[in-house]
N, C-alpha and C positions, 0 to 999 in steps of 0.2 A: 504494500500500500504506500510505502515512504517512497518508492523509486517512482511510482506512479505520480504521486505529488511532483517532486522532483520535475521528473518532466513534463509536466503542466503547467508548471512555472517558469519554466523553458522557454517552454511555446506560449505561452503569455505573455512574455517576457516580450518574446522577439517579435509578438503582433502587433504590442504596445510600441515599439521603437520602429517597426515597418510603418504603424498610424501617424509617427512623430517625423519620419522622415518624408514620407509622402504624401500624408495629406496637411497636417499640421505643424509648416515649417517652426522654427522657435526652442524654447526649452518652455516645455507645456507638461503638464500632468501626465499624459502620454507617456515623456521623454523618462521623465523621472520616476514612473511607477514601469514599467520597463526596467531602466537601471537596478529598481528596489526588486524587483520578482526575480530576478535574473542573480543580485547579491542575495536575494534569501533561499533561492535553491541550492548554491554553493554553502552556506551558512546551513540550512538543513541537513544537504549531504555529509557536512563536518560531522556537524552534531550527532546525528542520527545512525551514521554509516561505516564513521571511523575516515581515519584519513585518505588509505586507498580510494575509496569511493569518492571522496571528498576532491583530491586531484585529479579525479578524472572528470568530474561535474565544473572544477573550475578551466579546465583542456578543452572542455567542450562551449563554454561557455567564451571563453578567451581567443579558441580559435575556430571554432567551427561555427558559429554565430555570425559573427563577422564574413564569414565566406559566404553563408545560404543568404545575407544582406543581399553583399557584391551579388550572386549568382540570381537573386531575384531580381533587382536593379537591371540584370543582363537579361532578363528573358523578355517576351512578346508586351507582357502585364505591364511588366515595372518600367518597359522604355516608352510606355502610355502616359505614363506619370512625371516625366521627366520635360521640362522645359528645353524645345530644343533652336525655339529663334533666336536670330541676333541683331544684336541693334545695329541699325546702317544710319542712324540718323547721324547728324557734323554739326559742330559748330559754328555759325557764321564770322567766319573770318571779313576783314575788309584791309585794307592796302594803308597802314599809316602813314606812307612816304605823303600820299592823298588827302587827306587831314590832320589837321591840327587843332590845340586851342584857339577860340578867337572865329576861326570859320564860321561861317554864317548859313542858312538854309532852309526849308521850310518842312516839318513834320504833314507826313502825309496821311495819317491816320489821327488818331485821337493817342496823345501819352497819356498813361494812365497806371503806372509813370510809366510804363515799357508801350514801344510803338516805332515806328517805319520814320523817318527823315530822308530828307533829299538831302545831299549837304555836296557841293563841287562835281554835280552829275554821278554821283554814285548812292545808293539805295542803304539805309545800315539802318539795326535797329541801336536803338538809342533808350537814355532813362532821364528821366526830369529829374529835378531837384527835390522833388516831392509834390511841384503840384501839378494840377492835370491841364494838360497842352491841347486847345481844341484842334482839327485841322487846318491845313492850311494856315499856319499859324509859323510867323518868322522864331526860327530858333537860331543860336549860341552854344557853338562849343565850348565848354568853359574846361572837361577834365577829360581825359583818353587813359583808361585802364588798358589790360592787357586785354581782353576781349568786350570790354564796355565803354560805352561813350555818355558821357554825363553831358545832358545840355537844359540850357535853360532860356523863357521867354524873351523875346526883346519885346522890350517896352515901347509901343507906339506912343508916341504924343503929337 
């Protein structure tokens, strides 16, 4: 009956950590009652079984566990569950030589604070200063980050 336990815990063990890896990424109840079923069969097998038993339940737990993971991950199932796209999306880069502080331009969308500027015939997005830039609306390069461009209103009078 004790070997039977044993390996119930096993296999409970490793359902709880297959639910934690595959459905419920994180460290979740899953993960950690998993870990705990899996120390308390080896902990029963000590107890109960004597050490022989005991090194074998931690042998199997330490290495063979770990395999039927991998080997299910590898099958039809497990590469179902497996995220397999990539991101192709870039960063909009733009040509500094082409701007600078001080450039002048007109936002072509609404900032809000992030939006579209024209500035020297070339197209970038751009971030206000905090406040919101209607369109068509004269903008100021005031700062040039590595991939951001800080501009602000010019003041019509």
């Amino acid at each position: 009956m004790t070997i039977l336990a044993i390996v119930l815990l096993i296999l409970l063990g490793l359902v709880l950590l297959l639910i934690e890896f595959a459905v419920i990424p994180g460290i979740t109840i899953a993960g950690v009652g998993g870990f705990l079923l899996l120390a308390g069969s080896v902990y029963i097998a000590f107890a109960e079984l004597g050490n022989v038993a005991g090194f074998i339940t931690l042998a199997v737990v330490l290495i063979i566990s770990p395999i039927f993971v991998y080997y299910f991950f590898q099958s039809r199932t497990g590469k179902k569950m497996i995220l397999h796209s990539e991101i192709e999306g870039k960063v909009e880069n733009f040509n500094p030589l082409n701007l600078k502080p001080g450039d002048t331009g007109k936002s072509i969308g609404r900032l809000a604070p992030m939006g579209k500027i024209r500035v020297n015939g070339e197209v970038v997005e751009a971030q206000s200063t905090g406040d919101y830039i209607d369109p068509q609306t004269q903008v100021r390069i005031i700062k040039i980050k590595q991939n951001q461009i800080i501009v602000e209103p010019i003041k019509q009078e």
